[in-house]
N, C-alpha and C positions, 0 to 999 in steps of 0.2 A: 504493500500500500504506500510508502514512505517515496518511493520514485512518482508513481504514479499522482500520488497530492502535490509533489514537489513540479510537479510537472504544468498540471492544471492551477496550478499557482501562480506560475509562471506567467503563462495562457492568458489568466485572467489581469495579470498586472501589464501586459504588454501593450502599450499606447497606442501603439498605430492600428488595434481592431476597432471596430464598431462595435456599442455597448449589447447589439444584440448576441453575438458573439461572446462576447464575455458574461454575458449570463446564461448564454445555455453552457460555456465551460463550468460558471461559478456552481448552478444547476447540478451537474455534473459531479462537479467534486462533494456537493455536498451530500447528493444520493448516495456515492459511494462509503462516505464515511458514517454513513446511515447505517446500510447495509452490513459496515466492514469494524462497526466499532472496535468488537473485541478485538481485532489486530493491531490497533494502534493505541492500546493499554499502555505499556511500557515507553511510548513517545505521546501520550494523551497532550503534556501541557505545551510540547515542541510545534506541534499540529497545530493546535489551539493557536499560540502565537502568530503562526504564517495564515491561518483562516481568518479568525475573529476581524483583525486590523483590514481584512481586506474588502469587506464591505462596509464599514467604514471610507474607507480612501477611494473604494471605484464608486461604490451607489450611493450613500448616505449626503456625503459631500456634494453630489449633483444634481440641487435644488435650484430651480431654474425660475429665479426671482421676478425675470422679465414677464412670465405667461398669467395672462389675467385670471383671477381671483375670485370671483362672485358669488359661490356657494360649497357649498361641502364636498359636493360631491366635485367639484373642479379638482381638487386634491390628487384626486384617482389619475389625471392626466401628467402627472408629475410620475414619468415611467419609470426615471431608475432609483429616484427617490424613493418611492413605494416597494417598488422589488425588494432593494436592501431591507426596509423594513416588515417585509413577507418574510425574510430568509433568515433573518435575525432568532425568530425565537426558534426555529428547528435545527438552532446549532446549541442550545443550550442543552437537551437530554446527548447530545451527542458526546457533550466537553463536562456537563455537568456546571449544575449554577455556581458554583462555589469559585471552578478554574475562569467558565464564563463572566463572576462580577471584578474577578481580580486582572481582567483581561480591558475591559471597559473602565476600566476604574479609570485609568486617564484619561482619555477622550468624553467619558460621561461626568466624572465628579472632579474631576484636577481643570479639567481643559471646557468642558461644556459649559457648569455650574460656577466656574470664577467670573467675582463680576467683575474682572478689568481685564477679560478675555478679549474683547476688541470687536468681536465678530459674531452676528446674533444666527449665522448660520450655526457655530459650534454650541449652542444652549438650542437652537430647532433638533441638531441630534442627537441630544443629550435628552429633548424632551421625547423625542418619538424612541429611541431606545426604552427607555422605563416603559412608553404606553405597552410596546408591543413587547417585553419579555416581564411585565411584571404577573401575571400570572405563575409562570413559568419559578420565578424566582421570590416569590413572594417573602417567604422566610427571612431570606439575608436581605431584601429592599428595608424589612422592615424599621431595620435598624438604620436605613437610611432616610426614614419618612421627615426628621427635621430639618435635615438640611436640604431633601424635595420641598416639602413644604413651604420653605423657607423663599426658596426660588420660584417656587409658583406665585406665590402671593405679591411677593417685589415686582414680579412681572405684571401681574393683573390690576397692580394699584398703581403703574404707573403711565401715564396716557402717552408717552414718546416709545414705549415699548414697542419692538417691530409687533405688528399684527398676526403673522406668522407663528410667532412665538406664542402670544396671546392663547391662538387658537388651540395651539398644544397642549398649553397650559392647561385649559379648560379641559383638553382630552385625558389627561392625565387624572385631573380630579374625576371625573367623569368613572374611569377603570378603579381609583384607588374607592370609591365608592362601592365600585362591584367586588370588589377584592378583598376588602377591608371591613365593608358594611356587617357584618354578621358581630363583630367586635368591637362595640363603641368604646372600649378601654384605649383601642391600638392607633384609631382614627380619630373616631366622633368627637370623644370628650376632649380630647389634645387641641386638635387641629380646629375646629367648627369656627373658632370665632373670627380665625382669620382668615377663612375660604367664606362664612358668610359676609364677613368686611371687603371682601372682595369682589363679590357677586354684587354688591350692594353702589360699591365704588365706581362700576362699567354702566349701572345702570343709571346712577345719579351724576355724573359728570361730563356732560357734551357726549352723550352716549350713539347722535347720529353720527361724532366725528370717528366711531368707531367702525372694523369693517364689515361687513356683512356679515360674513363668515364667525366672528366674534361674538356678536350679536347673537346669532343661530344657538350658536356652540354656548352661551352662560346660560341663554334659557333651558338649554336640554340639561346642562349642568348641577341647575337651578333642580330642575325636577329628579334627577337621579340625585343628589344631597339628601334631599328633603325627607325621600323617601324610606331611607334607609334608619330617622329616626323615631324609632316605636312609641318612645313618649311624645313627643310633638311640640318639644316645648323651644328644639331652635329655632325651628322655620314659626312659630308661634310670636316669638321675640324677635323677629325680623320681619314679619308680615306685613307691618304696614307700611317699610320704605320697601320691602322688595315688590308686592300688589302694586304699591303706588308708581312706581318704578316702571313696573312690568305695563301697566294701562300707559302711562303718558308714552312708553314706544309704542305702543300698539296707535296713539294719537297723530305723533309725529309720520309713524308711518304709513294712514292713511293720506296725510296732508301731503305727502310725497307720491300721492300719484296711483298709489299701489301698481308699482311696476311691477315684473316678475319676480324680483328679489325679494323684496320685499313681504311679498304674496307668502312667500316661505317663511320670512322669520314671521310673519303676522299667525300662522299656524303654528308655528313653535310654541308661542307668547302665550296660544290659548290652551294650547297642550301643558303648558307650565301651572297655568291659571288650575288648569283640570284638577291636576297633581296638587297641588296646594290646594285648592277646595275641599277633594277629598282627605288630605288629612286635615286640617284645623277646622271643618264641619263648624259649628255653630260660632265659631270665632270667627267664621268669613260675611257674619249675618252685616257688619257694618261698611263691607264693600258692594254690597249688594247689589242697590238702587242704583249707584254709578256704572256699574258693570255690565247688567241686565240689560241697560237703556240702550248701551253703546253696543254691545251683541246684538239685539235684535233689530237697531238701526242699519249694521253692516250688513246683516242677513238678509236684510228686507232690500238693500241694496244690490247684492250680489241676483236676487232672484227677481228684481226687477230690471235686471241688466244693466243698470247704472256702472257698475262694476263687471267686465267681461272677459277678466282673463284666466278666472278662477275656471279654467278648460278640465283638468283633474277631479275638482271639486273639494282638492285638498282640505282649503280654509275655509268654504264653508262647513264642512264637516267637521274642522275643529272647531267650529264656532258653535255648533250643535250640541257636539258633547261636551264644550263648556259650560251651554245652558242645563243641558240635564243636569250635569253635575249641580250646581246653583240652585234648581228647583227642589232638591234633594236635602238639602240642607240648612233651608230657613225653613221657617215657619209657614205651613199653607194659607194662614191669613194675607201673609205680606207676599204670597207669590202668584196667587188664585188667578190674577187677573192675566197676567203677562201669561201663564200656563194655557188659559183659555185663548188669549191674543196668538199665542205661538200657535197650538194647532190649529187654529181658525186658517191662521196665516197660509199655512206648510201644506195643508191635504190639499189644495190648488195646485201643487207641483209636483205630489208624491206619485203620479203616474209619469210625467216626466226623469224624475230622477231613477226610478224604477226602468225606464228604456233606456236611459243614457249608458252608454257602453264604456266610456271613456270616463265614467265619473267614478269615484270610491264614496260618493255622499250618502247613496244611499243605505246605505247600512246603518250610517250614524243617525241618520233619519229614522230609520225605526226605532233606535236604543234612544232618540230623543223621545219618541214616541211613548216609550214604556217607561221612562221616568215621568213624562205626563199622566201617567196613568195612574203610577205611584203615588205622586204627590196627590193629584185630584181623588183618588179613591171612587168611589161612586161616582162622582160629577165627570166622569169621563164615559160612563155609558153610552149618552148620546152620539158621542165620536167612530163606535166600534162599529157601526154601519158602515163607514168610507173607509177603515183602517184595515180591515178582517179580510176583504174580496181582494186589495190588492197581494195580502199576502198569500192568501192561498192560490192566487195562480204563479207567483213568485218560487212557490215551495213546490210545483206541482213534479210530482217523478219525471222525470225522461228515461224512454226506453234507448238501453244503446247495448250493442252488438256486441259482447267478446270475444277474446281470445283465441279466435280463428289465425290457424298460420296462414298464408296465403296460399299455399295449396288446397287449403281443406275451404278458401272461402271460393275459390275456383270451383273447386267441386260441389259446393252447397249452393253456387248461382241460379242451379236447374232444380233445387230442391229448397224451398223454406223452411218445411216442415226441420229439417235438421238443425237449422238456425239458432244457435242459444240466447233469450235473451233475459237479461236482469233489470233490477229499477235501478236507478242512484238516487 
């Protein structure tokens, strides 16, 4: 094995190829030592040294600053960038976390994490390394979570911060939430106040002059935090700058046009809304009246075409489930009317959204439906006449043909009777 890595080491460092090339070498080498671990037992950490660094220095390093930016998924086009951090964590059961964090340890915590490192591309690969091997390495990160944290939070309270950076930042908390969540001793209770100071900072300070992407990224942020604590009392203690917060973008960024960008973080925003509704339940009774008004003004927007680019149905459908949520959680005194007002509104278009093929709204459509139903109890009787027909021909079986090879449907052409058929 030792020629053969030394080889495609080689391969993969040699300048004059084209990056496709050196990743289907890098590919390569790393399959093999997939395959071939136990041979390279007794040279594990020699190996390790000539692999590790090398994506690092071909893919990690070639982030391509120039190519515009606009949403999340823009990311994904950042090819060799990405790669590296696709191949990253499948060398760790390879080397093991241990030889893997003492390998990264310069380029991640010496080199990445200095703040008079010069260069905010080496803290972008320092941030995307933790997102994508902290699973992997959870144990030994752990011990690194102050001085992570430390660098997430500088980065997200300071508005000259590259946005790039930003964005990672958020991704990082994002995983450490997933990873960490089950243990509020390791995260919650340490870290909370200064990830919700943070969240709190993007939203409260010239938060349009932030970048889309940023935006996107703290409200998801925002909602995977929040979630993970079972008493409810941090996002409780932040509720009313991060609610208030959360609605003047969702203001601003109607006043902006609702271009297509937008249109996404405006879905985020309400998805955020959701998540916090549902945990502080009767603590959200004092956002109510502002929230409600502003929901169902957009909605009524959107479905009277004033608004036409909502083609998916994305954001009206978060906007939907943001209402049920809200109906669900105040008092049916204070929500009777706007519950009546909504479905009044909505069975006018619920055979429409029901046809639309391109939309995902309608589903939320029904799940707002049956929080209507909740909330109203008996007073929604009247309703189940125009709610009932559309769904049972929605739900109705279709027959379809199985598992014929195509010999056997050749031969079953001349005969139906043989035809197998089932419901879905």
């Amino acid at each position: 094995m030792k020629p053969i890595t030394e080889c495609l080491v080689n391969i993969t460092k040699c300048s004059n190829l084209e990056y496709d090339t050196k990743k289907l070498s890098m590919t390569l080498l790393v399959y093999l030592l997939s395959c071939h671990s136990n041979q390279i037992q007794n040279i594990l950490i020699d190996v390790a040294k000539q692999v590790i660094p090398l994506i690092f220095q071909q893919f990690l390093s070639n982030f391509d600053e120039n190519m515009e930016i606009n949403s999340p998924n823009d990311y994904d086009e950042q090819d060799n960038f990405e790669y590296g951090a696709e191949i990253l964590p499948e060398l760790v059961p390879i080397f093991g976390s241990e030889i893997f964090l003492n390998i990264i340890k310069q380029p991640v915590f010496d080199k990445g994490f200095n703040e008079n490192n010069g260069d905010w591309k080496n803290t972008l690969i320092a941030l995307k390394t933790i997102e994508v091997t902290l699973e992997n390495c959870c144990d030994l990160y752990e011990h690194q979570l102050p001085q992570i944290l430390n660098v997430i939070t500088r980065i997200l309270s300071n508005n000259n911060s590259n946005p790039h950076n930003k964005y990672l930042a958020l991704s990082v908390i994002k995983q450490l939430s997933v990873i960490y969540g089950d243990d509020k001793h390791v995260f919650l209770i340490p870290f909370h106040e200064n990830i919700m100071k943070s969240f709190c900072y993007i939203l409260t300070n010239q938060p349009l002059s932030q970048s889309n992407c940023v935006l996107i990224q703290v409200c998801d942020a925002i909602a995977h935090f929040v979630y993970i604590d079972e008493d409810n009392e941090i996002i409780t203690k932040y509720s009313n700058i991060i609610i208030n917060g959360l609605f003047d973008l969702l203001v601003a960024c109607k006043d902006n046009n609702n271009n297509n960008n937008t249109l996404e973080l405006q879905s985020i925003i309400f998805k955020a809304l959701s998540v916090i509704c549902s945990i502080i339940q009767d603590e959200f009774t004092i956002f109510y009246d502002k929230l409600i008004k502003y929901n169902i003004q957009l909605l009524q927007e959107i479905f009277n075409g004033q608004i036409k680019n909502d083609i998916n149905g994305q954001l009206r459908g978060r906007i939907m489930e943001c209402i049920g949520g809200m109906l669900l959680v105040v008092d049916i005194d204070k929500c009777r009317n706007d519950a009546h007002n909504i479905i009044k509104f909505l069975l006018q278009f619920q055979k429409q959204e029901q046809n639309d093929s391109c939309s995902e709204s309608y589903t939320f459509m029904m799940s707002l439906f049956a929080s209507i139903a909740e909330a109203l109890t008996n007073e929604f009787t009247p309703y189940l006449q125009y709610v009932i027909p559309p769904l049972i021909q929605s739900a109705k079986r279709r027959t379809i043909s199985v598992g014929l090879s195509h010999d056997d449907e050749s031969k079953n052409n001349n005969n139906n009777n043989n035809n197998n058929v089932v419901q879905e």
